[in-house]
C-alpha positions as CSV (number, residue, x, y, z in Angstrom):
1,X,-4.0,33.8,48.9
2,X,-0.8,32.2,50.5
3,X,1.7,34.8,51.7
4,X,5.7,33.6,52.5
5,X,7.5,35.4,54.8
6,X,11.0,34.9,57.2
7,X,9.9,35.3,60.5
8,X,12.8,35.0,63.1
9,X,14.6,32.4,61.2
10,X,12.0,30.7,59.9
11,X,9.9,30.6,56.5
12,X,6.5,30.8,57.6
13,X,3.5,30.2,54.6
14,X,0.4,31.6,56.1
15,X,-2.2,29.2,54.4
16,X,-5.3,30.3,55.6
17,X,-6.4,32.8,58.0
18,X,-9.3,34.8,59.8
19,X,-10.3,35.9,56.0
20,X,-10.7,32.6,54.9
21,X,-11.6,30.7,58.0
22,X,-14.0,33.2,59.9
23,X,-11.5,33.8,62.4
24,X,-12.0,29.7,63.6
25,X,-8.5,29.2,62.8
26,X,-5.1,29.6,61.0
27,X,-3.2,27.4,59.2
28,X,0.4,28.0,58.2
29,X,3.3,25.6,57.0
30,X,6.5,26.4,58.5
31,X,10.4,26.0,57.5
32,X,13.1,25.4,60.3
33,X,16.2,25.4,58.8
34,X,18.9,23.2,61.0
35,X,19.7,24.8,64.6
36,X,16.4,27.1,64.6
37,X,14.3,27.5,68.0
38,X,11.8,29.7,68.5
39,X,12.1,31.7,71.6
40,X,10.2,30.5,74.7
41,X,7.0,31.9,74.9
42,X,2.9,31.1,75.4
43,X,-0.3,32.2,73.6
44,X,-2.9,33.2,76.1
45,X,-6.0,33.5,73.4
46,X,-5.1,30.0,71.0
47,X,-4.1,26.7,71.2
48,X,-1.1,25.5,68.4
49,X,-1.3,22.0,66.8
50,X,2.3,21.1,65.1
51,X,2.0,18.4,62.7
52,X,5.2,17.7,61.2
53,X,6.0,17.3,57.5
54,X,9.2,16.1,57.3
55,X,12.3,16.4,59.5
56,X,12.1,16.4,63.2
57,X,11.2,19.1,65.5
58,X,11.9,19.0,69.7
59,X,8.9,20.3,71.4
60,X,9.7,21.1,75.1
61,X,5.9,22.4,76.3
62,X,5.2,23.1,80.5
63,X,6.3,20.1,81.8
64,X,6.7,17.8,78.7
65,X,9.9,17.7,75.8
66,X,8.1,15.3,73.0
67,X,10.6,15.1,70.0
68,X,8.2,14.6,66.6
69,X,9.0,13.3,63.2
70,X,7.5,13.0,60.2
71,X,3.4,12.4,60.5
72,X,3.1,13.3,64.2
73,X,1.3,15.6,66.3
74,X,1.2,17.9,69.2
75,X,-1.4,19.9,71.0
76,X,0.3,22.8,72.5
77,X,-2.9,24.3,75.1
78,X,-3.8,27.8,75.4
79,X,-1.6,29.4,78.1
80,X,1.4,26.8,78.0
81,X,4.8,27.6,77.8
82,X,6.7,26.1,74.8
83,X,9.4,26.2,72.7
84,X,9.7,24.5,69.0
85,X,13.4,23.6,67.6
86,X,14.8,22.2,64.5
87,X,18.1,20.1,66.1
88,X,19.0,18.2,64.1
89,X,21.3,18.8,60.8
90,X,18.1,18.7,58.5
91,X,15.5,21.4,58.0
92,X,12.2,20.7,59.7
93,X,8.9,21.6,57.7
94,X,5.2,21.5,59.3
95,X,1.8,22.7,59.3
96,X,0.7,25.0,62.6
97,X,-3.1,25.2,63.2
98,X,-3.4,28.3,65.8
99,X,-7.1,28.1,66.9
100,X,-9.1,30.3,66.9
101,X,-6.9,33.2,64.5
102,X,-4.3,35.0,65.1
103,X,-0.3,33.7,65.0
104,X,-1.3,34.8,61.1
105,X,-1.6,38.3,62.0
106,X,1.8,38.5,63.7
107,X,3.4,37.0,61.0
108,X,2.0,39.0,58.2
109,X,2.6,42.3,60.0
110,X,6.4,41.3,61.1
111,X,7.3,38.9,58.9
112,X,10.1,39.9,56.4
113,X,10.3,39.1,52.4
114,X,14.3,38.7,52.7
115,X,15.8,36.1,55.1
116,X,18.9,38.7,56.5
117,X,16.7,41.5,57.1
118,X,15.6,42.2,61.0
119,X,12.4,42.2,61.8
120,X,10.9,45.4,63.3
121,X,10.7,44.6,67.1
122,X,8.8,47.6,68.1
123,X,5.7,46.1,66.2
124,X,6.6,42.5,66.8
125,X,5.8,43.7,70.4
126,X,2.8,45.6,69.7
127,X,1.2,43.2,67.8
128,X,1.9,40.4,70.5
129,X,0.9,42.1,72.9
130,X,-2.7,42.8,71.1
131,X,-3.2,38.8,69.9
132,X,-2.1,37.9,73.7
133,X,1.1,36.4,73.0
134,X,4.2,36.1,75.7
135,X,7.5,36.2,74.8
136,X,8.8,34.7,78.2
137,X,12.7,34.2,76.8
138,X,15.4,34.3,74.6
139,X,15.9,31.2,72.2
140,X,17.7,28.9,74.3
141,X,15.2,29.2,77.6
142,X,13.6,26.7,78.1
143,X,10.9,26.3,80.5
């Protein structure tokens, strides 16, 4: 069962997650419309792989700022801090693989069926805080 949701500017698709993968992994395809960036931020208990679709996205991630177009790739390790953008004047769309689960159960529990409606920021913090992700900045920081 797919599930579509806004989550922070985006439309995430969670594709498959710890009830179809045995908690390995998740798998979700992600719209950027133009000018969206996630805020800066690490996952301390899974790695992301970004595999882009079509458009480009600007990855800056620790040390590195890779900018990936259609058919690339990027490990993002455990731990590192990273921000994803959409810069350009086109949407950006691509598959996320967050290994082992649980970006999926964030975006499920925060996400938001209606693009202008605010997500609820109390849970957005409790649930990161329980799948050991970092919000480390405002959209904009970079690290």
């Amino acid at each position: 069962m797919t599930q579509s949701l806004w989550f922070f500017g985006s439309r995430l698709t969670i594709v498959a997650d710890h009830t179809t993968t045995g908690g390995q992994y998740d798998l979700i395809e992600g719209y950027f419309p133009p000018g969206t960036q996630t805020p800066l931020h690490r996952h301390t208990r899974y790695s992301e792989q970004l595999y882009v679709l079509s458009g480009e996205f600007t990855v800056w991630a620790g040390e590195d700022k890779v900018v990936l177009n259609a058919g690339e790739s990027f490990l993002i390790p455990l731990g590192t801090p990273h921000v994803v953008a959409a810069l350009s004047d086109q949407p950006a769309r691509g598959l996320v693989v967050a290994a082992p689960s649980g970006f999926a159960r964030l975006i499920a529990a925060v996400g938001t069926l209606d693009e202008k409606e605010a997500p609820d920021m109390e849970l957005a913090e409790r649930i990161s805080t329980e799948i050991g992700d970092e919000i480390l900045g405002s959209p904009g920081t970079l690290p």
